[in-house]
N, C-alpha and C positions, 0 to 999 in steps of 0.2 A: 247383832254383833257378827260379823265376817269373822269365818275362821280361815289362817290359811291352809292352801290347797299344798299337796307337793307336786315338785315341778312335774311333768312329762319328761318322756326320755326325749323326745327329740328337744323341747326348751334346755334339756341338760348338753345336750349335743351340741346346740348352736348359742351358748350362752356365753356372755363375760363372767358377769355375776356368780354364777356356780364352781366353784375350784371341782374338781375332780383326779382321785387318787392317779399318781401314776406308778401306783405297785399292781402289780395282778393281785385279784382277789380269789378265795376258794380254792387253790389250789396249794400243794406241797409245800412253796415257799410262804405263803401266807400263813397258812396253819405254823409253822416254824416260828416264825416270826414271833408271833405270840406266846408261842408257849418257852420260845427261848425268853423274851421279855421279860415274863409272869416269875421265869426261874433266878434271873437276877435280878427283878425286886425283891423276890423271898432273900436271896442273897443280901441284897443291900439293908434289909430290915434285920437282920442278924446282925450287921457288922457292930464292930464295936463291944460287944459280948465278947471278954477273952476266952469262956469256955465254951462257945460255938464256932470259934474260927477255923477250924478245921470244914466243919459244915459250911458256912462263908463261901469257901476257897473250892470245898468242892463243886458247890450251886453254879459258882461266878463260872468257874470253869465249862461247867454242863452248858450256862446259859449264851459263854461267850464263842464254845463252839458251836454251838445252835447257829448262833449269828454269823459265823464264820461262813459254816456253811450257805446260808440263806445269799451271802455275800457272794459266794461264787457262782450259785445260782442264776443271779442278778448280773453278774459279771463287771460287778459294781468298784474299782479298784481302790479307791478311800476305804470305803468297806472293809474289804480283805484284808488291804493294812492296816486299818486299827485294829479289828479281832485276831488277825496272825500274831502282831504283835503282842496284845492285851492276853492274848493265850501264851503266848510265851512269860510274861512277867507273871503270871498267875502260875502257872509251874514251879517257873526257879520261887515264888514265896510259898510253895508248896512243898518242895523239896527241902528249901530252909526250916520250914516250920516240924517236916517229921525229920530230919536230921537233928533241929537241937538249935 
């Protein structure tokens, strides 16, 4: 039985077949990335819980400036406008929620 091999770096260099990220890996914004990720799925696995929404809101917030950042980094402008924005709507339902 043939096991497969993994490629070489050059077959990944000159290949169709292989997709390859085009995020840098290893560095600042990578690490970011993930761990903003990791922090709105805990977010998102709260939601719906009326008495963690407080936690929810503050995770989502942590995780969507994570992303924010990672976005300007990136210099990525889809990006920036959805977490600019999704950080702003995450506020005003923050500020509603400890107002009352």
């Amino acid at each position: 039985m043939k096991t497969k091999e993994s490629p070489s770096k050059e077959e990944l260099e000159h290949s169709n077949r292989w997709s390859k990220s085009a995020t840098p890996k290893y560095e600042t914004s990578w690490y970011l990335k993930w761990i903003s990720s990791a922090v709105i799925l805990s977010a998102m696995s709260i939601r719906g819980i009326p008495e963690l929404q407080l936690y929810d809101l503050g995770l989502s917030i942590l995780g969507v400036f994570g992303w924010l950042i990672v976005a300007i980094l990136w210099k990525d402008r889809a990006l920036i406008i959805l977490n600019g924005v999704g950080l702003i709507f995450l506020f005003k339902n923050l500020v509603t929620t400890l107002i009352g």
